[in-house]
GUPAKE-696715 format. One record per residue (C-alpha): chain; z, x, y; residue in three letters; residue number from 0. Coordinates in steps of 0.5 Angstrom, whole numbers. Layout:
TIPA   lumba      c3      c1      c2   lodo   marlo
TIPA       A       Z       X       Y    ALA     NUM
...
END
This chain:
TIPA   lumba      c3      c1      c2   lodo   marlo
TIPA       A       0       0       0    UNK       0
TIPA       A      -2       3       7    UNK       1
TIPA       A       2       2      13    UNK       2
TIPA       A      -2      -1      18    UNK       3
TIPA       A      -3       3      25    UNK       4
TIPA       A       2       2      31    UNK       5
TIPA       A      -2      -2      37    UNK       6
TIPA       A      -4       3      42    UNK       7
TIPA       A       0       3      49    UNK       8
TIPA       A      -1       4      55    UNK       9
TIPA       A       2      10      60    UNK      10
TIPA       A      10       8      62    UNK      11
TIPA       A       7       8      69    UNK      12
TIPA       A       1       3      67    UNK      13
TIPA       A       7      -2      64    UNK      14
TIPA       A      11      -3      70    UNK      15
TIPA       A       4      -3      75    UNK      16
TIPA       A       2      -9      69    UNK      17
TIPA       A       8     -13      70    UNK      18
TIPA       A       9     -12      78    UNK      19
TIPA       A       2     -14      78    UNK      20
TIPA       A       3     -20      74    UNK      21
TIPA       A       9     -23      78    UNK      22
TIPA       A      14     -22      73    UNK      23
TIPA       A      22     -18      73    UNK      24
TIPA       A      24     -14      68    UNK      25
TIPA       A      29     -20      65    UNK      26
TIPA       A      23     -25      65    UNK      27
TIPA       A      19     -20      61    UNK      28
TIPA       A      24     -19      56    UNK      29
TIPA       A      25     -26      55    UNK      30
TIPA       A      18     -26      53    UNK      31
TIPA       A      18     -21      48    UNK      32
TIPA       A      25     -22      46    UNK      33
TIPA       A      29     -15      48    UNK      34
TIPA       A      34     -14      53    UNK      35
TIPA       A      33     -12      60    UNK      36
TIPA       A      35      -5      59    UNK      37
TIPA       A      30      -4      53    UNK      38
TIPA       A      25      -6      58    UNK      39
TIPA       A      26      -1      63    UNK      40
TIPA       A      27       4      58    UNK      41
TIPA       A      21       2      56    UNK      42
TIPA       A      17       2      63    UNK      43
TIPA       A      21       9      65    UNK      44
TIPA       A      18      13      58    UNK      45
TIPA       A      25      15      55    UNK      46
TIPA       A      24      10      49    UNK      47
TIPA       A      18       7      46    UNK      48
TIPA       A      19       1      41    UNK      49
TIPA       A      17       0      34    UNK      50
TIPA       A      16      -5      29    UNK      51
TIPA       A      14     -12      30    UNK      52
TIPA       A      17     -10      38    UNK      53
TIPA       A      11      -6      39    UNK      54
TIPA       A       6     -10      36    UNK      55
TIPA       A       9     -17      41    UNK      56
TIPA       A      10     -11      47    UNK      57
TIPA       A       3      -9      47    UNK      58
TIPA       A       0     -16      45    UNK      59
TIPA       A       3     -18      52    UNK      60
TIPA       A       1     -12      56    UNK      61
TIPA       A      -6     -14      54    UNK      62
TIPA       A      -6     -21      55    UNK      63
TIPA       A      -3     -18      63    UNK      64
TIPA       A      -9     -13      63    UNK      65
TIPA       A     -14     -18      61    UNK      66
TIPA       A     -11     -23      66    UNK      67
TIPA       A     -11     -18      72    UNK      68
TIPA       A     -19     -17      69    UNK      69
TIPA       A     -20     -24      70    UNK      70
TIPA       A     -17     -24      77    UNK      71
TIPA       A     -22     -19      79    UNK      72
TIPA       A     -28     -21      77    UNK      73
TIPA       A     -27     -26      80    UNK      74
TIPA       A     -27     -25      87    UNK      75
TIPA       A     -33     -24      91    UNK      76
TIPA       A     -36     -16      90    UNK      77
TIPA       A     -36     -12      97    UNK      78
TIPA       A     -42     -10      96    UNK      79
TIPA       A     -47     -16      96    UNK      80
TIPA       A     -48     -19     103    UNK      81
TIPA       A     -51     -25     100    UNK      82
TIPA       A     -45     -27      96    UNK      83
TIPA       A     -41     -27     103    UNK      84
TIPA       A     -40     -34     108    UNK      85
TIPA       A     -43     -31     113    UNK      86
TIPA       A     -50     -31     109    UNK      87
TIPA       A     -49     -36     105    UNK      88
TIPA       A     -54     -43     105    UNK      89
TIPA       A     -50     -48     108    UNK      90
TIPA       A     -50     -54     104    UNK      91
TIPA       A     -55     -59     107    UNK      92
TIPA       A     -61     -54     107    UNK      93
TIPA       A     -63     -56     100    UNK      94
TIPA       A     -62     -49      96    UNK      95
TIPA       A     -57     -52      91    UNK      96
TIPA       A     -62     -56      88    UNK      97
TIPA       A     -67     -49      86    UNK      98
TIPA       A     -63     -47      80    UNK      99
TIPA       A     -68     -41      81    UNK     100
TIPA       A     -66     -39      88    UNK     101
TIPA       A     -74     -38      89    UNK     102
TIPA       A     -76     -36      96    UNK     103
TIPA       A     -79     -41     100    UNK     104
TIPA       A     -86     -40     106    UNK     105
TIPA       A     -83     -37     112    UNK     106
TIPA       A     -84     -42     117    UNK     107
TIPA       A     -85     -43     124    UNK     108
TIPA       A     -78     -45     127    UNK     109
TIPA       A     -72     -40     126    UNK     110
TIPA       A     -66     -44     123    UNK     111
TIPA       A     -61     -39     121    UNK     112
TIPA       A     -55     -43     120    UNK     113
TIPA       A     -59     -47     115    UNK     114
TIPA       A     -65     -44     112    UNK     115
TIPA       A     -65     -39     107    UNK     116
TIPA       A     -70     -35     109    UNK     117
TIPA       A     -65     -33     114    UNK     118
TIPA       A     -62     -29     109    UNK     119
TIPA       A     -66     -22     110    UNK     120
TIPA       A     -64     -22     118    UNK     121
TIPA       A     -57     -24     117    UNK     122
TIPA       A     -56     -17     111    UNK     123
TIPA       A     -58     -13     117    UNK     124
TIPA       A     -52     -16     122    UNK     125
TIPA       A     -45     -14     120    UNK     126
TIPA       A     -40     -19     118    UNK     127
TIPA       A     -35     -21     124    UNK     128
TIPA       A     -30     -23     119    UNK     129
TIPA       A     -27     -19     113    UNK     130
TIPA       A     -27     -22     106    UNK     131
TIPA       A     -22     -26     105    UNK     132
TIPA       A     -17     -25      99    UNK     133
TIPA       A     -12     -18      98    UNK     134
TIPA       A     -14     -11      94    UNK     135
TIPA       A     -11     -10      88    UNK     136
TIPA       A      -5      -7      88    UNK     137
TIPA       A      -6       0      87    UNK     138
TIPA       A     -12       1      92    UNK     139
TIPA       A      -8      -3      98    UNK     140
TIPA       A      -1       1      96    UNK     141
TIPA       A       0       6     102    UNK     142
TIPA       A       1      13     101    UNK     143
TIPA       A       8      14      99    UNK     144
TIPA       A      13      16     105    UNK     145
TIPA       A      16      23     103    UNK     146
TIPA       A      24      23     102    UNK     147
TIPA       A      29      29     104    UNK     148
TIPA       A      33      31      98    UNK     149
TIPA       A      39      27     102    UNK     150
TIPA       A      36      21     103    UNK     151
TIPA       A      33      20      96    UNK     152
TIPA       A      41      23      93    UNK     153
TIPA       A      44      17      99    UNK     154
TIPA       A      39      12      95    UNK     155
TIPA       A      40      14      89    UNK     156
TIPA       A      48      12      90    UNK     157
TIPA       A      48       6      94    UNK     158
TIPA       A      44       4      88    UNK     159
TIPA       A      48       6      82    UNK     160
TIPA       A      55       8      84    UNK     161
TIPA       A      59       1      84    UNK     162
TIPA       A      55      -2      78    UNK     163
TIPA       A      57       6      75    UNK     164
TIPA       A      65       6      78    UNK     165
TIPA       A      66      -2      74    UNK     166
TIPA       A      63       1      68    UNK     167
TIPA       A      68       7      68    UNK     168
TIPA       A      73       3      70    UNK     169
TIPA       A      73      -1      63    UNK     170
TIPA       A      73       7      60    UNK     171
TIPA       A      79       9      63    UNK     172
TIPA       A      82       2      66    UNK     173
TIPA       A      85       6      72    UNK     174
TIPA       A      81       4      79    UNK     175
TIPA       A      83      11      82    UNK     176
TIPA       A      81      15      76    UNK     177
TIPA       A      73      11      75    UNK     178
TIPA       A      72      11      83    UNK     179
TIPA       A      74      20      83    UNK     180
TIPA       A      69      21      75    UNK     181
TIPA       A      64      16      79    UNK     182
TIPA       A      65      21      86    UNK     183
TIPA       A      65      28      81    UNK     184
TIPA       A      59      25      77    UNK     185
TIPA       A      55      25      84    UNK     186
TIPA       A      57      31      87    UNK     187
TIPA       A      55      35      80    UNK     188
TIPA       A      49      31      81    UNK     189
TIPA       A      47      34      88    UNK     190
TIPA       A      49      41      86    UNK     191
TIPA       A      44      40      80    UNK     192
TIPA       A      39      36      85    UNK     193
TIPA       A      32      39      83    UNK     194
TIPA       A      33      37      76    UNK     195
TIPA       A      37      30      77    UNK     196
TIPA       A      30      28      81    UNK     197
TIPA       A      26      31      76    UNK     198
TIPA       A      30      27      71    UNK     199
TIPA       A      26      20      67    UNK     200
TIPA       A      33      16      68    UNK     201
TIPA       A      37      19      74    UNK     202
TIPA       A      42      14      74    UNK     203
TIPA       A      43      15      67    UNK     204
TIPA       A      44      23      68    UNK     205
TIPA       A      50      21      72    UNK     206
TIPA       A      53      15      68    UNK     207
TIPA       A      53      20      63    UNK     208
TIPA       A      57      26      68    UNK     209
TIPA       A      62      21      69    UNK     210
TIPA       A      64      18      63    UNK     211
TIPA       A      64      25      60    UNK     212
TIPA       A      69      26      66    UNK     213
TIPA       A      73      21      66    UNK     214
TIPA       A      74      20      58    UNK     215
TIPA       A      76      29      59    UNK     216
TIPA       A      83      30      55    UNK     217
TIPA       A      85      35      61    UNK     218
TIPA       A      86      28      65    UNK     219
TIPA       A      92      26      61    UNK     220
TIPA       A      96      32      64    UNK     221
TIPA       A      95      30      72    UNK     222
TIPA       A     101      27      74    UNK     223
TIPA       A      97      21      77    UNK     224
TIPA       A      95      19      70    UNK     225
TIPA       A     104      19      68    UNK     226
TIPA       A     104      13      73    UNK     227
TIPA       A     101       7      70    UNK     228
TIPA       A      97       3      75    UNK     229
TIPA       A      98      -5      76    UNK     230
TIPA       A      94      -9      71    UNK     231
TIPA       A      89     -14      73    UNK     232
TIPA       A      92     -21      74    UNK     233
TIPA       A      88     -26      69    UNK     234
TIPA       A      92     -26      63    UNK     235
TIPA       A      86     -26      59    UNK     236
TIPA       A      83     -20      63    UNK     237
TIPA       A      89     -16      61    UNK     238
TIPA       A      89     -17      54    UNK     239
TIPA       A      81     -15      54    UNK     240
TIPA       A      83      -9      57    UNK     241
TIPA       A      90      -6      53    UNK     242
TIPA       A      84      -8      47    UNK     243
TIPA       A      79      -3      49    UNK     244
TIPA       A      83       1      52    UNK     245
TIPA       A      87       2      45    UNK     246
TIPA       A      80       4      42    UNK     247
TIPA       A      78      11      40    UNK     248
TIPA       A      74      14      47    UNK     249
TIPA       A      68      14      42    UNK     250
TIPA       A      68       7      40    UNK     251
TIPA       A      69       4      47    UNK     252
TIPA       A      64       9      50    UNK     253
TIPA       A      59       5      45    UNK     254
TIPA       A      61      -1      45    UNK     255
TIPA       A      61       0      54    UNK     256
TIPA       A      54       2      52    UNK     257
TIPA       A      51      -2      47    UNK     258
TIPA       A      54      -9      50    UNK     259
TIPA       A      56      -7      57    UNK     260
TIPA       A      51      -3      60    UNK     261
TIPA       A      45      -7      55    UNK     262
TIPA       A      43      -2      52    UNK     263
TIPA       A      40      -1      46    UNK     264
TIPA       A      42       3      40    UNK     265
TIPA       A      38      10      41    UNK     266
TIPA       A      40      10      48    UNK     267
TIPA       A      47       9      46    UNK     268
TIPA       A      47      14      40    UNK     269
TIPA       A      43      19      45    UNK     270
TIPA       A      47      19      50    UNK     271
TIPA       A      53      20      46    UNK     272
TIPA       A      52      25      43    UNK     273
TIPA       A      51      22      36    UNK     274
TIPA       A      46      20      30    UNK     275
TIPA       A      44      13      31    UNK     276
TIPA       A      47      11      25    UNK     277
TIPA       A      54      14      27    UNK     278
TIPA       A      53      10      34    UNK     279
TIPA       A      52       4      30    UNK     280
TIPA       A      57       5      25    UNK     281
TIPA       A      63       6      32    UNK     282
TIPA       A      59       0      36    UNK     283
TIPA       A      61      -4      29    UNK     284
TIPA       A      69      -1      28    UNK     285
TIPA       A      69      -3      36    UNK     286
TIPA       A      67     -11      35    UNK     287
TIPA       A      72     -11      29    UNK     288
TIPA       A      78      -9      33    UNK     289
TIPA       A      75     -13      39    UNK     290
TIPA       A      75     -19      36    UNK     291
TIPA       A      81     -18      30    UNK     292
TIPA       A      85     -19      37    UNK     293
TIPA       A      81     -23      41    UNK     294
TIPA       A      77     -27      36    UNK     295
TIPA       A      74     -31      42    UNK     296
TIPA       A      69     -25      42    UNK     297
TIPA       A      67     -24      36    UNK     298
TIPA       A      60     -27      39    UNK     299
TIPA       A      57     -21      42    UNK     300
TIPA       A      53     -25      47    UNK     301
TIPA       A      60     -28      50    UNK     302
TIPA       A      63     -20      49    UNK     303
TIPA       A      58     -18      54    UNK     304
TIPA       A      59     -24      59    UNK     305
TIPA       A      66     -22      59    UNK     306
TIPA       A      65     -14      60    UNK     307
TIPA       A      62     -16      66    UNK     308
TIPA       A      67     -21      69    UNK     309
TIPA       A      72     -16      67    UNK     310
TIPA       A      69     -11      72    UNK     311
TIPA       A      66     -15      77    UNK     312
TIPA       A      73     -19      77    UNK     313
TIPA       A      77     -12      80    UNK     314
TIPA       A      75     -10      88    UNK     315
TIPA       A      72      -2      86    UNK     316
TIPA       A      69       0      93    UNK     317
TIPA       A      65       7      93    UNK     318
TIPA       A      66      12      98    UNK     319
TIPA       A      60      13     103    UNK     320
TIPA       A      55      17     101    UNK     321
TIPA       A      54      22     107    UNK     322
TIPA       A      62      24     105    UNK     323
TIPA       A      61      24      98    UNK     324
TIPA       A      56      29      99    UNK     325
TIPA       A      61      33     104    UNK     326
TIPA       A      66      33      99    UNK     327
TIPA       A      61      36      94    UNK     328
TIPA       A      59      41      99    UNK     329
TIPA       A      65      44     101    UNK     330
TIPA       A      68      44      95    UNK     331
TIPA       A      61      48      93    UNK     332
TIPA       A      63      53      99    UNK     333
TIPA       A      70      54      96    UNK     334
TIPA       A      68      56      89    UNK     335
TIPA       A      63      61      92    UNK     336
TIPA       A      67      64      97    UNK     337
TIPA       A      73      64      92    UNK     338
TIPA       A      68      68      87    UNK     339
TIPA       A      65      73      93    UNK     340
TIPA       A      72      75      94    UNK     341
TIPA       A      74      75      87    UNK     342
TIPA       A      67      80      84    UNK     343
TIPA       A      70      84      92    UNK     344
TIPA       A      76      84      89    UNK     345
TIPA       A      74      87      83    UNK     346
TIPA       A      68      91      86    UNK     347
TIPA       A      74      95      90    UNK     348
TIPA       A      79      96      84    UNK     349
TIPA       A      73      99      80    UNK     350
TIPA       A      72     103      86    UNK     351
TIPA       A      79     106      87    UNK     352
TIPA       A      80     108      80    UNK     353
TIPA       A      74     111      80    UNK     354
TIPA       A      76     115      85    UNK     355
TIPA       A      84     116      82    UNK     356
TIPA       A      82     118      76    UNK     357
TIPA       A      82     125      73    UNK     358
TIPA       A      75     128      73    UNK     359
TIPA       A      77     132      66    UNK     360
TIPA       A      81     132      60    UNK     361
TIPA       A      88     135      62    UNK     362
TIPA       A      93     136      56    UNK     363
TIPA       A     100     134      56    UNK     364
TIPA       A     106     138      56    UNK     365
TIPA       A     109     139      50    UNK     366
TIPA       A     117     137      49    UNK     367
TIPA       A     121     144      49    UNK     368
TIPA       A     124     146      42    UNK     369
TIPA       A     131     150      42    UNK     370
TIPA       A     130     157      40    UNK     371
TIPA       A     135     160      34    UNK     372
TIPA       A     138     166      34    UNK     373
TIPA       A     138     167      42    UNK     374
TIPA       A     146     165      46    UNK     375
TIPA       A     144     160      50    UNK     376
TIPA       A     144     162      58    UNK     377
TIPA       A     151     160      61    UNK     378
TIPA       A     152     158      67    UNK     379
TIPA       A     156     163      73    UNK     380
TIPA       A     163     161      74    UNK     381
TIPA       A     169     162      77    UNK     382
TIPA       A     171     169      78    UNK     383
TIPA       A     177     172      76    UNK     384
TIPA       A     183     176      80    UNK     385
TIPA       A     180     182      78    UNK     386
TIPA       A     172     181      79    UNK     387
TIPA       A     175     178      87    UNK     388
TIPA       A     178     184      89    UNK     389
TIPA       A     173     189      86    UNK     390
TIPA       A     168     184      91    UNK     391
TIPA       A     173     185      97    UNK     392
TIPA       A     173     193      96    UNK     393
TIPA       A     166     193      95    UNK     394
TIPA       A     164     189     102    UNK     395
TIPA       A     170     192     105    UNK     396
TIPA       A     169     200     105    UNK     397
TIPA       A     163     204     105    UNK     398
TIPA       A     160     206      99    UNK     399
TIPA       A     158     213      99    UNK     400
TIPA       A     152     215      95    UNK     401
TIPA       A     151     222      91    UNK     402
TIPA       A     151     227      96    UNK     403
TIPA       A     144     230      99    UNK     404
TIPA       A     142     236      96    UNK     405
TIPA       A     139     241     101    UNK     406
TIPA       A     134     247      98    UNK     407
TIPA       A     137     254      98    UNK     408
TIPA       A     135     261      97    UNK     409
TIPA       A     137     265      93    UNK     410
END
């Protein structure tokens, strides 16, 4: 038995530029093919491709679209016939309609251009007064795209993701303070690394994944801050969904953020956790069970997904501005610098000043001394007795006369 080959797919870009064209969000095409908005989107941005039966009813879809825009085209009046526009065109009491053949008639004496066809040659030599009614298609109309700074496409990307990214991280953590620092320092690394998060298929994903690594670190668990607990939320029913993920493995609650949280898919998830994707279902599955062995309301997991959502939309979790977001990240950015400039200066001058110091050759040490046998030690000088005393004194006092001189004589 051979497989049958996958429907071909067009580019990511023509997916997306096929359902604009077409009027339709991202929410409605997924109802259409059965998937959810976030599998759309993966899908349109190139991370994931679908497969199965997905594919064949996705690309069925675009080809339906793609043969409407077609239609849609073909359609409108050409441009480059003038026969075809208003202006020529025979009017409708000129009797033309009646000639299926479009015949050209005898010129005759009397001009009428407003209603003969054979002022038709002179009106191909006159420019339209008017332009063509009907809009360009959309790719030929679209201005040319407006080049942002880095900080202007970084301030959009933030006001874009960080309050969704800060209520899905305070259902990880379950601490206001804690969501809104990860969410800060996930931004911050990001404009650190901005060449690579522009260049990236999912920007707001890359800085979903920093922050959730951030706020799910064990070092957090030994901040003072993290020994006082933080009032819970004021629905009963929230407090108890909350304590519920919150004593689930970090793992399992970060699948089960992803998969029914956020919306996305099982490879998204496995791929953004780390894992394989059995793994990443085996956790998401482990999560479900203990959600719905306390909350037994939950078990559905579309009413899980309602849920989540209510529980992160109920708490006010502002974000900072993103100008002081990114201060914050640059100043921190120059500490680091100047402290590592210092410390390699440091380093630099203690390796200098031991090159200086040290000996320049090989110097060997001292031995210990030995006692020598046989030899009396050397006593010191001590008092000296009566005898030696006076002995000194009538040295020092009289005049010590030498041998005497002796002088030649002849004999």
């Amino acid at each position: 038995m051979t497989r049958r080959p996958a429907p071909p797919l067009p580019p990511p870009k023509a997916r997306r530029h096929l359902r604009e064209t077409a009027a339709l969000t991202q929410t409605q095409l997924a109802s259409r093919v059965g998937v959810t908005p976030g599998t759309v989107r993966a899908w349109e941005s190139g991370r994931t491709t679908p497969r199965g039966r997905k594919r064949e009813a996705y690309a069925k879809l675009l080809k339906t679209l793609a043969d409407e825009e077609t239609a849609r085209r073909t359609t409108r009046p050409p441009h480059a016939h003038p026969e075809s526009t208003p202006e020529t065109a025979p009017a409708p009491n000129s009797g033309s309609e009646s000639d299926p053949a479009r015949k050209p008639l005898p010129p005759e004496p009397g001009p009428a251009p407003e209603s003969g066809p054979e002022s038709g040659p002179k009106s191909t030599l006159e420019p339209a007064p008017e332009p063509e009614p009907g809009p360009e298609p959309v790719p030929e109309a679209r201005p040319a795209p407006v080049a942002l700074t880095p900080a202007q496409a970084f301030d959009a990307l933030y006001e874009f993701g960080a309050p969704a990214l800060v209520r899905q991280t305070y259902l990880l953590t379950g601490r206001r303070e804690q969501a809104r620092e990860a969410v800060e320092r996930a931004f911050q690394t990001a404009w650190e690394h901005w060449p690579e998060v522009a260049r990236d298929r999912d920007p707001v994903g890359w800085v979903r994944a920093t922050a959730y690594e951030y706020a799910l670190s064990p070092w957090q668990r030994l901040r003072p801050r993290h020994r006082h607990p933080e009032p819970p939320p004021a629905d009963p029913g929230d407090r108890t969904l909350l304590n519920t993920l919150l004593r689930l493995p970090p793992r399992h609650r970060r699948t089960l953020v992803l998969y029914d949280g956020v919306g996305l898919d099982l490879p998204e998830t496995a791929a953004e956790t780390e894992a394989s994707t059995p793994t990443a279902a085996n956790r998401l599955l482990r999560a479900r069970e203990a959600v719905a062995g306390r909350l037994p309301a939950l078990a559905d997991p579309q009413v899980l997904h309602r849920r989540l959502a209510e529980l992160a939309s109920n708490e006010r979790l502002g974000a900072a501005r993103p100008h002081a977001v990114r201060g914050d990240g640059e100043r921190r950015a120059r500490f680091w610098t100047r402290a590592a400039i210092a410390f390699t200066a440091a380093l630099i001058g203690t390796t200098a000043l031991t090159v200086r110091t040290a000996p320049t050759h090989y110097e060997p040490p001292v031995s210990p001394g030995q006692a020598v046998r046989g030899v009396p030690p050397r006593v010191a000088q001590g008092s000296l007795s009566d005898e030696e005393l006076e002995l000194r004194h009538k040295l020092r006092d009289q005049l010590q006369h030498g041998p005497e001189r002796l002088s030649p004589r002849l004999e």
